[in-house]
C-alpha positions in Angstrom: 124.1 103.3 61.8 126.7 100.4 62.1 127.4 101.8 66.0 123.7 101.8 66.6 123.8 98.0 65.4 126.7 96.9 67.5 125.3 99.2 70.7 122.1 97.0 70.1 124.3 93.7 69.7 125.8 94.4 73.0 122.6 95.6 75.0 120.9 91.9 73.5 124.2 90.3 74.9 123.6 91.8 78.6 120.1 91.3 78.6 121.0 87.5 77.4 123.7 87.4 80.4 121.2 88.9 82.8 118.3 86.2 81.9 120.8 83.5 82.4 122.0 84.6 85.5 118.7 85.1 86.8 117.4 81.3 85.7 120.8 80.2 87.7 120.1 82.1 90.2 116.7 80.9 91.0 117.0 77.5 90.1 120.0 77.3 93.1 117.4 79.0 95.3 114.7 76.6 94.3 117.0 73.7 94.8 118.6 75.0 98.1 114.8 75.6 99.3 114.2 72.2 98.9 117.0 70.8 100.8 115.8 72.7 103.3 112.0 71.8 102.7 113.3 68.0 103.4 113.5 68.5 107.1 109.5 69.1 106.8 106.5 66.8 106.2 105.4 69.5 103.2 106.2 69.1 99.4 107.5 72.1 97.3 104.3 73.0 95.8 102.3 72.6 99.5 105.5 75.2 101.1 104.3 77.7 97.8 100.6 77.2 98.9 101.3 78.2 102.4 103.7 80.9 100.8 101.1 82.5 99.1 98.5 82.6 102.3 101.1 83.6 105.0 101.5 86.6 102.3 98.3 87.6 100.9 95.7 85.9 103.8 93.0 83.7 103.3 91.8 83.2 99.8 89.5 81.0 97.9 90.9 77.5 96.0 90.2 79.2 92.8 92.5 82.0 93.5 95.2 80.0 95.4 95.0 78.2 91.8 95.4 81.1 90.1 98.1 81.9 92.0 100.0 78.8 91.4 98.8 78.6 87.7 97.3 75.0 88.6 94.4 73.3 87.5 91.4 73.8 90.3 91.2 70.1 90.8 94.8 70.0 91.5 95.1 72.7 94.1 91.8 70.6 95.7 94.0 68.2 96.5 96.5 69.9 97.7 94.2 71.8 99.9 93.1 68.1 101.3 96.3 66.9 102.1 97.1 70.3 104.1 94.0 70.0 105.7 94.8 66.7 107.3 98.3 67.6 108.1 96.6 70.8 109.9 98.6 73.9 108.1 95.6 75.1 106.8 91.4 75.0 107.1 88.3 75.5 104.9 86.1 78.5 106.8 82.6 79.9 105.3 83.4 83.9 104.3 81.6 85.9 106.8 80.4 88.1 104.2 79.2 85.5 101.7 78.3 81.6 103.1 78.4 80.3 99.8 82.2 81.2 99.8 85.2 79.2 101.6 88.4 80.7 102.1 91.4 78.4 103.0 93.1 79.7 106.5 96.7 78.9 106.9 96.4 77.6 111.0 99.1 78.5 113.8 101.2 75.2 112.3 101.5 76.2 108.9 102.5 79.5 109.5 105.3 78.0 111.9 106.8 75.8 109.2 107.1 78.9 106.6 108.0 81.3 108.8 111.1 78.6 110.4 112.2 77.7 106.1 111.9 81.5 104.8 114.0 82.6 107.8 116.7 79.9 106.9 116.5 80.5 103.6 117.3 84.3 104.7 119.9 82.8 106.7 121.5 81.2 103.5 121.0 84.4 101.4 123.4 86.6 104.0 126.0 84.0 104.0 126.1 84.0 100.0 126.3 87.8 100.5 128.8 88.2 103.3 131.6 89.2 101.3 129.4 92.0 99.2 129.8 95.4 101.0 126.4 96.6 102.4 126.2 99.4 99.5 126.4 96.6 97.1 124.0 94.6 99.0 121.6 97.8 99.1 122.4 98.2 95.5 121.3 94.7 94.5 117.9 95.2 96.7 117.1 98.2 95.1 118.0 96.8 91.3 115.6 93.4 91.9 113.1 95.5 93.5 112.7 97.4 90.8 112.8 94.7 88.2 110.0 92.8 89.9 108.0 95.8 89.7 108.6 96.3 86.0 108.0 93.4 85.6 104.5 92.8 87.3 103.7 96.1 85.2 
């Protein structure tokens, strides 16, 4: 009994350590993708907007929103200011014309796919002195958390 309680002691402190590290962890890759975000004309949350389209396609406002977990009015605007800057446009669905789906255009998809591929750049230097089993290793591990986790 008193071995279980320790064993469960322990486990609560790894799972404590790995929370931490992950909240470090992404709040230096949050920061680091905004240094890197300052060399553009887009805000954080605009470079997540185009994120989520240059992944998933075009999608609605409401479900860029939901995406984003912001307010429909909100993501409105942010829609607007993209649409003047010219990363992304308003089209009619084909199948439904009471629908519009935001596009991400030929310049958006430039400035995401130039950031995420220095971000990747930052990401192997940070891991250049892991061996490529341990680097393998860590893919696998996160992988498999995020899939937990969406579960």
């Amino acid at each position: 009994m008193e071995q279980e309680k320790t064993k469960e002691l322990k486990d609560l402190s790894i799972v404590a350590d790995i929370e931490k590290d992950l909240r470090y962890i992404s709040g230096i890759v949050k920061q680091k993708g905004r240094e890197i975000l300052s060399n553009y004309t887009i805000t954080p949350p605009q470079f997540v907007a185009l994120q989520w389209l240059f992944e998933e396609g075009d999608m609605t406002i409401g479900e860029l929103s939901n995406k984003m977990y912001l307010a429909f009015s909100t993501t409105t605007d942010l829609v607007d200011r993209m649409e003047r800057n010219e990363l992304v446009k308003r089209v009619k669905d084909p199948k439904d014309r009471r629908v519009v789906r935001i596009h991400l255009l030929a310049e958006g998809e430039r400035i995401i796919d130039e950031v995420i591929k220095k971000r990747q750049v930052y990401l192997q230097e940070v891991l250049k002195n892991h061996s490529d089993e341990e680097v393998v290793t860590l893919k696998d591990n996160l992988m498999r958390l995020h899939q937990d986790m969406r579960e």
